[in-house]
C-alpha positions in Angstrom: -6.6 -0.7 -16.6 -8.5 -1.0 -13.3 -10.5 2.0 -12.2 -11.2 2.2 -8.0 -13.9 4.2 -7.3 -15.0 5.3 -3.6 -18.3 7.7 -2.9 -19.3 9.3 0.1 -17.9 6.7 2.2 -18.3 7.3 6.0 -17.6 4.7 8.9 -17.2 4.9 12.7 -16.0 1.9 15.1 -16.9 2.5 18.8 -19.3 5.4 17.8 -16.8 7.6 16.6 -16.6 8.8 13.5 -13.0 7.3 11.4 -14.6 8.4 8.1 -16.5 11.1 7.0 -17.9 11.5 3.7 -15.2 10.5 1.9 -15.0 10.9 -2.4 -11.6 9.7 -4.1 -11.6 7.8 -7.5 -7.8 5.9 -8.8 -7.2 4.0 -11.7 -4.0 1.8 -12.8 -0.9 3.9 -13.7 -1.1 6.1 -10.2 1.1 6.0 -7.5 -1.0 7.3 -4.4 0.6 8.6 -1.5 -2.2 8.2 1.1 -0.8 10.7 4.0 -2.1 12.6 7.5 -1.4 12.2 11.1 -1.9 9.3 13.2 -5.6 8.4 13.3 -6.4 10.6 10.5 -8.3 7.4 9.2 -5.6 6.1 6.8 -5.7 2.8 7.3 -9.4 2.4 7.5 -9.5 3.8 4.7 -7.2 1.5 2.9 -8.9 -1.3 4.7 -12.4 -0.1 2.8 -10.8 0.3 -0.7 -9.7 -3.1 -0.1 -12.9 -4.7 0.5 -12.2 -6.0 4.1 -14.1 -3.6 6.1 -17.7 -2.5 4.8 -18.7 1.2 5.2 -21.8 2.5 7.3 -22.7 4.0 4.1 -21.7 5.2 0.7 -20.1 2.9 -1.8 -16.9 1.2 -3.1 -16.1 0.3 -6.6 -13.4 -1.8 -8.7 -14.1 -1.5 -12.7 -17.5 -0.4 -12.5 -18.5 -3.6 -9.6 -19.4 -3.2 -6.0 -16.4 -4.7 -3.8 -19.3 -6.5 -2.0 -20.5 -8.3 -5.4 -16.7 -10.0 -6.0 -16.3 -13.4 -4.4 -13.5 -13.8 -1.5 -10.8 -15.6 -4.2 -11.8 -13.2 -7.6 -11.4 -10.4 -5.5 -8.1 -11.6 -4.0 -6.7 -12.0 -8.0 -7.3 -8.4 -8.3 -6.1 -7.0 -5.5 -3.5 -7.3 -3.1 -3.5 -5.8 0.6 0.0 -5.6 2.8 -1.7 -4.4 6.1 0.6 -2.6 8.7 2.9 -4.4 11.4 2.3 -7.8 9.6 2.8 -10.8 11.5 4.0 -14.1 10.8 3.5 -16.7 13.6 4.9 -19.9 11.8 8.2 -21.3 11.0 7.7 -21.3 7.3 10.5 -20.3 5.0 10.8 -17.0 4.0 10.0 -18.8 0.0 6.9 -20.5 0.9 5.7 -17.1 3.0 5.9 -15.7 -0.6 4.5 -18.1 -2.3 0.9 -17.7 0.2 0.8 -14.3 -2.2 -0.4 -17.2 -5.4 -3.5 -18.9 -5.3 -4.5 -21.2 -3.0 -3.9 -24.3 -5.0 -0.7 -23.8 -4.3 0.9 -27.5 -2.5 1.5 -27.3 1.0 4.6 -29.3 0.4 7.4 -30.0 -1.8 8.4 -27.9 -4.9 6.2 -25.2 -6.9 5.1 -25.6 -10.4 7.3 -23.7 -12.7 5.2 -20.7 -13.3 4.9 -20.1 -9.8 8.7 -20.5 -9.3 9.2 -18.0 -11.7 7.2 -15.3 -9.6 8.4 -16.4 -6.4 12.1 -15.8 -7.4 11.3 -12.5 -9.0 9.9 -11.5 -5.9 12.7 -12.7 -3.7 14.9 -10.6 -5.9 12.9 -7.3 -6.3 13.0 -7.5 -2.4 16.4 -8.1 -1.8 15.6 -11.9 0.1 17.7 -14.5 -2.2 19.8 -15.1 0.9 17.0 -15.7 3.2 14.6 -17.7 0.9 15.2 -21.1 3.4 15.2 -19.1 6.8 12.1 -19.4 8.6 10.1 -16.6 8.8 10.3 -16.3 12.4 13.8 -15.6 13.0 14.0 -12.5 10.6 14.4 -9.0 11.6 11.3 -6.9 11.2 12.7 -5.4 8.0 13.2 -8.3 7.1 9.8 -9.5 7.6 8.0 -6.2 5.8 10.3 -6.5 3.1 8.8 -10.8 2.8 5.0 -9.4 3.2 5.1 -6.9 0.4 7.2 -9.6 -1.6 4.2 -11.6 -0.5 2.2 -8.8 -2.2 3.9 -8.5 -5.1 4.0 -12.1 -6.2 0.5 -12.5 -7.7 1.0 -9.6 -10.4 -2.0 -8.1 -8.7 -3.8 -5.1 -10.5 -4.4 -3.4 -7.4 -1.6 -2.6 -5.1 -3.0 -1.4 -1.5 -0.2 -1.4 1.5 0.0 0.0 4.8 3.3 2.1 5.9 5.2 -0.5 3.4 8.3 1.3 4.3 7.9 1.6 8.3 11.2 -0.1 10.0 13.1 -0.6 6.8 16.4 1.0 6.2 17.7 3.9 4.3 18.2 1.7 1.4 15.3 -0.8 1.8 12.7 2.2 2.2 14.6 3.9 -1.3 14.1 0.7 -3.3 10.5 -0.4 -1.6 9.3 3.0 -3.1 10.8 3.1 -6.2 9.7 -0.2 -6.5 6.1 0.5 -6.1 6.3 3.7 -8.5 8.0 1.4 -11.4 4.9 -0.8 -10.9 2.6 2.1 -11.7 4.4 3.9 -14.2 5.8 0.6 -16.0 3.2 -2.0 -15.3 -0.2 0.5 -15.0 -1.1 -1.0 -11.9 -3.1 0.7 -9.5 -0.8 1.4 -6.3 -2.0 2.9 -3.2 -0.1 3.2 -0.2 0.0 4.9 3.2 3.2 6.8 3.6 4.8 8.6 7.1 7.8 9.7 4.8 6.5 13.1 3.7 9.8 13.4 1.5 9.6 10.1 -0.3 6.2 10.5 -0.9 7.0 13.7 -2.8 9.7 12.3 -4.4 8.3 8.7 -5.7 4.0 9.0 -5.8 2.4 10.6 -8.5 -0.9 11.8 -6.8 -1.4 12.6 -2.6 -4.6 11.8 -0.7 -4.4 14.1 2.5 -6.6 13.0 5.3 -7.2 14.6 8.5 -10.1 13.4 11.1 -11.3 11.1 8.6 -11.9 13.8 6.2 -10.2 14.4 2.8 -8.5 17.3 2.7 -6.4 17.6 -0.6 -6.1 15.4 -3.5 -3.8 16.3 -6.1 -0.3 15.9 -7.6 2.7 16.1 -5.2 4.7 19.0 -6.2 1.5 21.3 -6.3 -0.6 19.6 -3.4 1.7 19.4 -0.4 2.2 23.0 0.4 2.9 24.9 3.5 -0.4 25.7 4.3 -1.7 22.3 4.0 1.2 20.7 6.5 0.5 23.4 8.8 -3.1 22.3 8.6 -2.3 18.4 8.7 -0.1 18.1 11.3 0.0 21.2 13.4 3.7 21.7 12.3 5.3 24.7 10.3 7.5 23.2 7.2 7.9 24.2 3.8 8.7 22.1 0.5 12.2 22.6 -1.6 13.1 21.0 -4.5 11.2 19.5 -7.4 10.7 15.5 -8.8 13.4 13.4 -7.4 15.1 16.5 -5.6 11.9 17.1 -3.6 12.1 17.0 0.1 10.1 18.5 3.2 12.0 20.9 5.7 11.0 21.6 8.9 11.1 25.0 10.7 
């Protein structure tokens, strides 16, 4: 089970401070709900658990190893990153977009070896793409396109689970099954999941643990149903609201 460790992380880009002392710890089986308004330093911060962006200071941890001590391709088997707004420039089909989620032995042409297959179509399915595995990439609509990066994600089994607003532009039913799709892979699979989520309702509903971040500070860090209260959305975003409804019943109204 792989244990995610940040301490007293702090960055800034341009000279101003994105993140400011920053403590959380995560380990395979959660489901974290990173929330907080825009530029509250989410997805810096997801960017530094990932090992793509090096603090100014403090340190980053997977299973007891500096993210900095992992080589480029072992730390890429562990963990998986699905940035926001992803982009694909080239014509590839939707399959082979996929398959850029294996290792890089992968051929650059012709058919997969049957292992690889296997994953590819599993991914295709969980993400709702059979019918699109020959379009190219290009021509899909952009849920379309989020739902072939986090397949893309998903296909290498990874440990470690970080995306970006995986459900931004997807549909009712795409952003229901995205979510409960990342929450079967912690509570099933005990993989580590972390994700940056608008959605304040789903993320009640689906994550098991909320990191609240505001000015690149942490605010709250604690279980859903006794973190996000009306006090701390009032101090998040400005906005009076208030929480009804437990577990799958949970949602966040506005006053």
């Amino acid at each position: 089970m792989s244990l995610l460790q940040a301490q007293d992380v702090c960055l800034s880009l341009s000279a101003r401070p994105v993140l400011q002392a920053v403590s959380v710890s995560a380990q395979g089986g959660e489901f974290i709900a990173v929330i907080g308004p825009n530029g509250a330093g989410k997805s810096t911060l997801l960017t530094v658990l990932a090992g793509l962006l090096a603090p100014d200071s403090g340190t980053v941890h997977l299973d007891a190893k500096p993210l900095a001590a992992y080589a480029p391709r072992d730390l890429a088997r562990q963990r998986a990153y699905l940035p926001q707004n992803p982009r694909c420039d080239w014509p590839l089909p939707v399959e082979r977009v996929v398959a850029l989620g294996l290792t890089p032995g992968l051929p650059a042409f012709g058919g997969f070896p049957p292992a690889d297959q296997l994953r590819i179509d599993a991914a295709l399915q969980a993400c709702d793409l059979q019918s699109r595995r020959q379009q190219p990439a290009t021509t899909l609509s952009g849920g379309e396109l989020a739902r072939t990066m986090l397949a893309r994600a998903l296909v290498g089994d990874p440990a470690v689970l970080i995306v970006d607003e995986p459900i931004a532009g997807l549909d009712p039913r795409h952003a229901l099954e995205a979510m409960r799709r990342l929450a079967r892979l912690a509570r099933d699979e005990q993989r580590l999941v972390i994700a940056a989520v608008h959605d304040l309702t789903l993320a009640m509903r689906y994550a098991t643990r909320l990191w609240a971040l505001r000015d690149g500070r942490l605010l709250a860090d604690g279980p859903p149903a006794t973190t996000l209260t009306a006090e701390l959305l009032r101090e998040l975003f400005d906005v009076a609201a208030c929480v009804s409804g437990e577990g799958g019943s949970a949602y966040v109204d506005y006053v």
